[in-house]
Backbone as CSV, one residue per row, in Angstrom:
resi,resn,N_x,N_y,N_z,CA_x,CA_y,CA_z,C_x,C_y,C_z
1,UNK,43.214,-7.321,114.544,41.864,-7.810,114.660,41.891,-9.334,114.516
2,UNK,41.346,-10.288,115.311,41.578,-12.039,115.196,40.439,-11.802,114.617
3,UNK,40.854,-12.657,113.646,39.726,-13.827,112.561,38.910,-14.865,113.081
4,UNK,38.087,-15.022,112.488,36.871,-15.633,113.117,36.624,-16.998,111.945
5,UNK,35.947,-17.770,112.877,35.938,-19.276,111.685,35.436,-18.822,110.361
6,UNK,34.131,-18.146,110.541,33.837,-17.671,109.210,35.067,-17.071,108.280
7,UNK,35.200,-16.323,108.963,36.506,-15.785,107.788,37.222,-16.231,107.203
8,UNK,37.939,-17.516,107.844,38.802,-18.472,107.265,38.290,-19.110,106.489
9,UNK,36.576,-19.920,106.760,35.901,-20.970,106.037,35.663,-19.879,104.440
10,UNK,35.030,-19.113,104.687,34.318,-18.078,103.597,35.846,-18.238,102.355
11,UNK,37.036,-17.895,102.092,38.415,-18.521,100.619,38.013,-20.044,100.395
12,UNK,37.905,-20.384,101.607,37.566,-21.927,101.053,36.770,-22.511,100.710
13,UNK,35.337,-22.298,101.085,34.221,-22.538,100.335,33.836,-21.483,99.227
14,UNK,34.902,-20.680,98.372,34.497,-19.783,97.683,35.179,-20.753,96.266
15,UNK,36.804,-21.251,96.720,37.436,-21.847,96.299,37.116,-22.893,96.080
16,UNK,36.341,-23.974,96.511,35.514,-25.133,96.290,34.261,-25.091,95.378
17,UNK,33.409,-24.000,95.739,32.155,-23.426,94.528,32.945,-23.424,93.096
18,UNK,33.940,-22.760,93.405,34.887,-22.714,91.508,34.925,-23.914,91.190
19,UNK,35.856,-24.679,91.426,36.220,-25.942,91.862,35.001,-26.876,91.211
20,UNK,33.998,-26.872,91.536,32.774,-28.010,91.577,32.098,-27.691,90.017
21,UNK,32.129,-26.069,89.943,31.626,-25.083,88.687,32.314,-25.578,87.281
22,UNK,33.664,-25.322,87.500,34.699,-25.591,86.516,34.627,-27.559,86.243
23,UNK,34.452,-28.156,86.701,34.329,-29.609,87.044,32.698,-30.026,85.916
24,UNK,31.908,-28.861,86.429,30.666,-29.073,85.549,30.750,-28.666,84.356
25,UNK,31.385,-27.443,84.072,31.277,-27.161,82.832,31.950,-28.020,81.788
26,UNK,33.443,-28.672,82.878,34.046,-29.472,81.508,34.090,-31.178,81.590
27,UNK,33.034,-31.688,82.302,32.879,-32.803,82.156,33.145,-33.579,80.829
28,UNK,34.002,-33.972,81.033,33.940,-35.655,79.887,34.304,-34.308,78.375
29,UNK,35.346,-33.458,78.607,35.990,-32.946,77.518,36.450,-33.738,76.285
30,UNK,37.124,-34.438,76.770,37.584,-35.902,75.726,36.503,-36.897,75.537
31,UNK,35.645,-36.371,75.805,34.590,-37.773,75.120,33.605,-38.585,76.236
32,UNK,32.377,-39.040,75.822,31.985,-39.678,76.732,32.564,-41.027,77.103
33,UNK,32.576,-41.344,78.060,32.928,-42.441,79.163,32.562,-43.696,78.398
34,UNK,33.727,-44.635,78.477,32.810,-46.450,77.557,31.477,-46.906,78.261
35,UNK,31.476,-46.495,79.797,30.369,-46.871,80.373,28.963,-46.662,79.611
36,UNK,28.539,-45.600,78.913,27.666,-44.584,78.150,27.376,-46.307,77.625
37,UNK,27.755,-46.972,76.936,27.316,-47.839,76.593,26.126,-49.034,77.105
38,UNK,26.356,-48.588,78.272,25.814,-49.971,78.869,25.013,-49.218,80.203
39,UNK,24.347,-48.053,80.323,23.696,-47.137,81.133,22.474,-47.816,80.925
40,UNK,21.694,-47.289,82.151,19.938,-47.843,81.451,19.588,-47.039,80.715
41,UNK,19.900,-45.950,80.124,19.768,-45.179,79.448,20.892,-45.056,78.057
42,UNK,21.216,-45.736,77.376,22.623,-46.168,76.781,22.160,-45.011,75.644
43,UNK,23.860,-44.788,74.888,23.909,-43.491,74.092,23.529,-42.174,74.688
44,UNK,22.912,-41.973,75.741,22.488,-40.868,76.069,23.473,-39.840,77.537
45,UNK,23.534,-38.986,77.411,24.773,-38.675,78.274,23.921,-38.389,80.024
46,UNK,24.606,-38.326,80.838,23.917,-38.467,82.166,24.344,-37.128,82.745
47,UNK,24.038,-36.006,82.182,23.786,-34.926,82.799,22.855,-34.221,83.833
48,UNK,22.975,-34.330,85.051,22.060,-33.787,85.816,20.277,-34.002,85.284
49,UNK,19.763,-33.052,85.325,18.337,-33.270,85.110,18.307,-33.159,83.525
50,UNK,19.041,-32.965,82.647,18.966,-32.784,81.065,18.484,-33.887,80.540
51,UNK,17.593,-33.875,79.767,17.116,-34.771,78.651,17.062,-34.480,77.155
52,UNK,17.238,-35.456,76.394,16.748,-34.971,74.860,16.259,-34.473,74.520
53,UNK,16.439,-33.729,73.325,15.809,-32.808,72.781,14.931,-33.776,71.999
54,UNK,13.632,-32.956,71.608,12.578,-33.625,70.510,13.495,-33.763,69.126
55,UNK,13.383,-35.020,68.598,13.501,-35.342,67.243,13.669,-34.033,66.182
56,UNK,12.326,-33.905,65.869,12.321,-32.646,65.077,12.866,-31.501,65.041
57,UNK,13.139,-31.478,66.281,14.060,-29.855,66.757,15.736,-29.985,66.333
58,UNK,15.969,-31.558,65.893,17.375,-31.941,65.784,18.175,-30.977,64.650
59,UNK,19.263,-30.007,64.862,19.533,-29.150,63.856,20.879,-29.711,62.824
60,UNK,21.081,-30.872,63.241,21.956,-31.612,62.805,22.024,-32.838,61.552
61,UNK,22.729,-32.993,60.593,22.445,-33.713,59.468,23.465,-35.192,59.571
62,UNK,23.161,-35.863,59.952,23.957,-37.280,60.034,24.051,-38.505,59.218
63,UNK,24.752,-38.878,58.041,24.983,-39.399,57.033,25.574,-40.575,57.215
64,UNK,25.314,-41.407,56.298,25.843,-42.484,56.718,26.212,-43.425,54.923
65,UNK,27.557,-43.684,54.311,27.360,-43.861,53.276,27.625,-45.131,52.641
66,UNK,26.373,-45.794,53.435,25.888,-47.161,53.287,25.402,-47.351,54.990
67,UNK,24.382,-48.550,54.304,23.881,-49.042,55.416,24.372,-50.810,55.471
68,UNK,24.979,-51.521,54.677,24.902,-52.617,53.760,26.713,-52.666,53.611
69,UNK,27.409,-53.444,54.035,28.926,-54.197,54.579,29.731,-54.906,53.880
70,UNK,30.080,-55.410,54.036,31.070,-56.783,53.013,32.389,-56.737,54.166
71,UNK,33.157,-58.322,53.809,34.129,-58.366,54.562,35.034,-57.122,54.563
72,UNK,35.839,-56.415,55.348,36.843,-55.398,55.677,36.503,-54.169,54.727
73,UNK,35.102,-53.787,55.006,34.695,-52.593,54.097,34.661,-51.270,54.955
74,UNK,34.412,-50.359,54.970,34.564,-48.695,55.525,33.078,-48.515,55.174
75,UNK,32.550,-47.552,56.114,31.284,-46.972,56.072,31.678,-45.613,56.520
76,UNK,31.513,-44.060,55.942,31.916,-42.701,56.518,30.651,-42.831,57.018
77,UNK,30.678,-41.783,58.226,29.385,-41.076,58.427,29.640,-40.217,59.184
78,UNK,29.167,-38.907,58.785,29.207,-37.638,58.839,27.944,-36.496,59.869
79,UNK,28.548,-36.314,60.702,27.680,-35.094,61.046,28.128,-33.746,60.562
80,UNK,26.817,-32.970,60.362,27.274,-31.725,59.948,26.245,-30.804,60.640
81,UNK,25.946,-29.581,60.734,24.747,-28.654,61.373,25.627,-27.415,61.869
82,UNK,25.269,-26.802,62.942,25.228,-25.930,63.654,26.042,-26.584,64.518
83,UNK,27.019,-25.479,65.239,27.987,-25.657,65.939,27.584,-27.082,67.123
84,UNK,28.378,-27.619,67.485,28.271,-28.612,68.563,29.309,-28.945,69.070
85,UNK,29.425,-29.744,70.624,30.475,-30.446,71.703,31.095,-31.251,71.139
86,UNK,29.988,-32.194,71.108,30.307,-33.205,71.035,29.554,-34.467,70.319
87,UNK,30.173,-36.034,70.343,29.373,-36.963,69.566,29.454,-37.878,70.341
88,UNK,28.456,-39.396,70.202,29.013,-40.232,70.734,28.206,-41.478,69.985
89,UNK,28.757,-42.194,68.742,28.016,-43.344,68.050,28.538,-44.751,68.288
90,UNK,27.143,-45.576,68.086,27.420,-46.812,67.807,27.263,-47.531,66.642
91,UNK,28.060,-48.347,65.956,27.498,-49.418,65.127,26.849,-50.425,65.744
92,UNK,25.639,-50.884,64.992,25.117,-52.081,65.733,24.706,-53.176,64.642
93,UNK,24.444,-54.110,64.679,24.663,-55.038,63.691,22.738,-54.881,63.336
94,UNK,21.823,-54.531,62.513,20.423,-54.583,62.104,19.934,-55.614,62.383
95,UNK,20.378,-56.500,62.479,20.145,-58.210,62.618,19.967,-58.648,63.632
96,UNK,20.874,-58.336,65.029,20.801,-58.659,65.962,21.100,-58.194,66.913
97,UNK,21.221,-56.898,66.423,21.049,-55.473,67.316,22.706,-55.329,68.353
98,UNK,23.523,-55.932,67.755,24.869,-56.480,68.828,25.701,-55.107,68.157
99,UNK,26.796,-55.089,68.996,27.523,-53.983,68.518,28.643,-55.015,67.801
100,UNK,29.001,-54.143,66.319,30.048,-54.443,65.349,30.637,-53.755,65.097
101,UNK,31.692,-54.482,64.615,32.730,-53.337,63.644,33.732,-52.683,64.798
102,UNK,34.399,-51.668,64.139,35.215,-50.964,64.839,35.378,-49.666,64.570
103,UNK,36.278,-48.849,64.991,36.066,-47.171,64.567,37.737,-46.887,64.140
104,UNK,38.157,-46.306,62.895,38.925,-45.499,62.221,39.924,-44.829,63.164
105,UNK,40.418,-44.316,63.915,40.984,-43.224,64.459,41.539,-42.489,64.224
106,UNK,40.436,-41.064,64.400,40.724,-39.800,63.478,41.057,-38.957,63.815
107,UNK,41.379,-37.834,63.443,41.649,-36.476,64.145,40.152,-36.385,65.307
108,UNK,40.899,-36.011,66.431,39.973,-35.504,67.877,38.577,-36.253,67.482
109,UNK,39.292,-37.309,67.456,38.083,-38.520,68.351,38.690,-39.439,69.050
110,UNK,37.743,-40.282,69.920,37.911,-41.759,70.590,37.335,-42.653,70.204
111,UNK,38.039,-43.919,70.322,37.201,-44.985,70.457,36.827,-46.245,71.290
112,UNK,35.541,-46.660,71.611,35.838,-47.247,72.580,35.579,-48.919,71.896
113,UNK,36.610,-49.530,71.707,36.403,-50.972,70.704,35.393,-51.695,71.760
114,UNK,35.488,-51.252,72.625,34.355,-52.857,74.171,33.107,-52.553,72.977
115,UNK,32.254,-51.238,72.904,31.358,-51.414,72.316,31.240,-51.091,70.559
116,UNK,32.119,-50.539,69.931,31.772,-50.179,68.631,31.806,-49.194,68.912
117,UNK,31.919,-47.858,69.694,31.903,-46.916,69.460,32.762,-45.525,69.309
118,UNK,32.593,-44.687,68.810,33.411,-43.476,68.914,32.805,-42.076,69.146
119,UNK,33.844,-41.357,69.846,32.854,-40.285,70.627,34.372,-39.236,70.231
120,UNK,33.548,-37.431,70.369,34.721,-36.762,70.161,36.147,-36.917,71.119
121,UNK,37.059,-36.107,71.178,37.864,-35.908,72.085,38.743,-34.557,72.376
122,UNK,38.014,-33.938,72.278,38.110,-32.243,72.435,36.373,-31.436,73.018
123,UNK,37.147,-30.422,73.486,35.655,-29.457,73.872,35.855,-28.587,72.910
124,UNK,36.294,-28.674,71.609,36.143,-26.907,71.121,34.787,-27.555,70.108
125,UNK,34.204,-26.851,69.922,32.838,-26.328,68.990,33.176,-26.894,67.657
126,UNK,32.715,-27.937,67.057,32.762,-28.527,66.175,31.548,-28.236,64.639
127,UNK,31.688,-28.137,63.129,30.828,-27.807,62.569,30.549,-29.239,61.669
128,UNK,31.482,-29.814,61.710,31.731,-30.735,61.020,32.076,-32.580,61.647
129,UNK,31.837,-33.512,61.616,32.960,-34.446,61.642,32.857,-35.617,60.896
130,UNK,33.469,-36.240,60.731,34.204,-37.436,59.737,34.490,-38.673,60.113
131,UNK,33.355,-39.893,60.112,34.034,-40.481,60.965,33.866,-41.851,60.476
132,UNK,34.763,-42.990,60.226,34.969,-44.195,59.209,34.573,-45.349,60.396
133,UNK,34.442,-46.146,59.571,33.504,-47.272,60.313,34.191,-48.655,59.774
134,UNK,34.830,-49.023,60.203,35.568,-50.380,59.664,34.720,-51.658,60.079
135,UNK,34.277,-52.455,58.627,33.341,-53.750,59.126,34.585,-54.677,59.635
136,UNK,33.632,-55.894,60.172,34.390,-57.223,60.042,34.878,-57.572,59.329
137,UNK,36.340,-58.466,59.460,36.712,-58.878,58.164,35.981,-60.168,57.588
138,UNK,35.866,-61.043,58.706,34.493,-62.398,58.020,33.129,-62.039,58.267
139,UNK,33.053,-61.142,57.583,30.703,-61.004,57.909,30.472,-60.312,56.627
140,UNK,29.439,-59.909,55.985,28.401,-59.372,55.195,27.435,-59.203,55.610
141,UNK,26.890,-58.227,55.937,25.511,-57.352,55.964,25.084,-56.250,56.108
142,UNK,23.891,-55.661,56.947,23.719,-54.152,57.068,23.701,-53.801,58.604
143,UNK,24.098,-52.816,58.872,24.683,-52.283,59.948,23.755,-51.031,60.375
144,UNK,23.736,-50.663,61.462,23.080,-48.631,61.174,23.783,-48.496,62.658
145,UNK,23.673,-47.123,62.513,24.198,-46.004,63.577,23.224,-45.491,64.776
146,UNK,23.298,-45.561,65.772,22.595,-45.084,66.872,23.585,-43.717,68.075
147,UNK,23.351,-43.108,68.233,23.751,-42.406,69.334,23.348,-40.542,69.681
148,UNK,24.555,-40.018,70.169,24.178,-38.454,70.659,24.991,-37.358,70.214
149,UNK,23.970,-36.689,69.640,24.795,-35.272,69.457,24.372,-34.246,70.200
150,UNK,25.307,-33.530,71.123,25.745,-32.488,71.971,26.047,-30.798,71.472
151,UNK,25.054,-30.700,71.550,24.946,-29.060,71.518,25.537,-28.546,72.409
152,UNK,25.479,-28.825,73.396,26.379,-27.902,74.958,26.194,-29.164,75.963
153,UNK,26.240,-28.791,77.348,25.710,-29.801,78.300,24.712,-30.132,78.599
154,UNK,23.355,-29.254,78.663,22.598,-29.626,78.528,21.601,-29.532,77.635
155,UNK,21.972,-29.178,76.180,21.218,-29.734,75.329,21.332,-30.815,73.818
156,UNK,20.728,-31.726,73.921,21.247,-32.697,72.699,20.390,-33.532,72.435
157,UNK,20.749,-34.539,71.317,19.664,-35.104,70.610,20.429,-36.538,70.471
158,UNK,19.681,-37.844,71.126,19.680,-38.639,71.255,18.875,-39.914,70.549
159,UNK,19.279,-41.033,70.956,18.579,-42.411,70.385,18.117,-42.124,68.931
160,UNK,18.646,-41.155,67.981,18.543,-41.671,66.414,18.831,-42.696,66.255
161,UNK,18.254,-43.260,65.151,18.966,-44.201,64.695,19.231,-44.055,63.081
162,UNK,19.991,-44.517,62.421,20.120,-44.083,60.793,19.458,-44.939,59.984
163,UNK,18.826,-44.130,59.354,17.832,-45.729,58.355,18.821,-46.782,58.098
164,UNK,18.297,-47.839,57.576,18.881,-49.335,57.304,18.858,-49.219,55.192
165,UNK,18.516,-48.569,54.999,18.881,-48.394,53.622,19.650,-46.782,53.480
166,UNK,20.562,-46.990,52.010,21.461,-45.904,52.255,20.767,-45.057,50.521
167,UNK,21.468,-43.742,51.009,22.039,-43.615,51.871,20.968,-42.930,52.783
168,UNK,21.917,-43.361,54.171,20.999,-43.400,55.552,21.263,-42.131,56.144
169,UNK,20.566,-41.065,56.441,20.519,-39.803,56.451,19.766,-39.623,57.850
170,UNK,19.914,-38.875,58.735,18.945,-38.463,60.020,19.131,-37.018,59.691
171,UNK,17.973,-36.346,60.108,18.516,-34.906,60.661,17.221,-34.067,59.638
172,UNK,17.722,-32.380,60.061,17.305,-31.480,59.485,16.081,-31.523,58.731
């Protein structure tokens, strides 16, 4: 029996649907992109039609232990909640809103030094993470945290920011 175009096209556009599927589900496994920084939409991830979740609905507890610096000091700050993807924070200087500091490098995270930030670097389901904040070594002042936490792909909670007095707590 000869085959017909369809027949041939039909493995390959079946094979391409996977292809495009598998591509969506594991976008940006290792972390969001340094670009995320500098989006018109910055901190926030660029998923198809997905947007933030409301504030209040945020099931997540984000700590921060200090808001307030000194030359070559550490700041932890911690998410904790209900299972999640992923993260993606910035330090920013309170003062003049610039990105500072630098990020620790920890177990399954990134960092991206262009902006101050660090984002996970794994897809497995996270309950916990840990994540150190190294100031300047010549500055003194207060600092806070802005960015996104990732429930799945398309749902997450964006543009927090962590109070400016500590300790600086978002969430729950």
């Amino acid at each position: 029996m000869a085959r017909t175009n369809i027949d041939r096209i039909a493995p390959l556009t079946i094979l391409l649907s996977l292809l495009v599927g598998v591509n969506l589900v594991f976008c940006f496994p290792d972390g969001a992109p340094v670009d995320a920084c500098v989006k018109p939409r910055p901190n926030q991830p660029y998923h198809g039609q997905a947007r933030p979740q409301p504030r209040e609905t945020n099931p997540y507890t984000i700590t921060a232990s200090s808001a307030e610096y000194g030359p070559g000091s550490q700041i932890t700050v911690t998410i904790e909640g209900a299972a999640f993807k992923g993260f993606f924070i910035q330090a920013r200087d309170a003062r003049t809103d610039n990105w500072i500091g630098s990020w620790a490098q920890t177990p399954n995270t990134n960092t991206h030094a262009e902006c101050s930030a660090v984002t996970h670097a794994d897809p497995r389901d996270k309950q916990h993470a840990t994540l150190i904040w190294n100031a300047p070594h010549d500055a003194r002042g207060r600092v806070y945290f802005t960015g996104t936490v990732l429930k799945d792909y398309g749902t997450f909670w964006s543009d927090w920011r962590l109070p400016e007095n500590p300790p600086a707590r978002f969430g729950k």
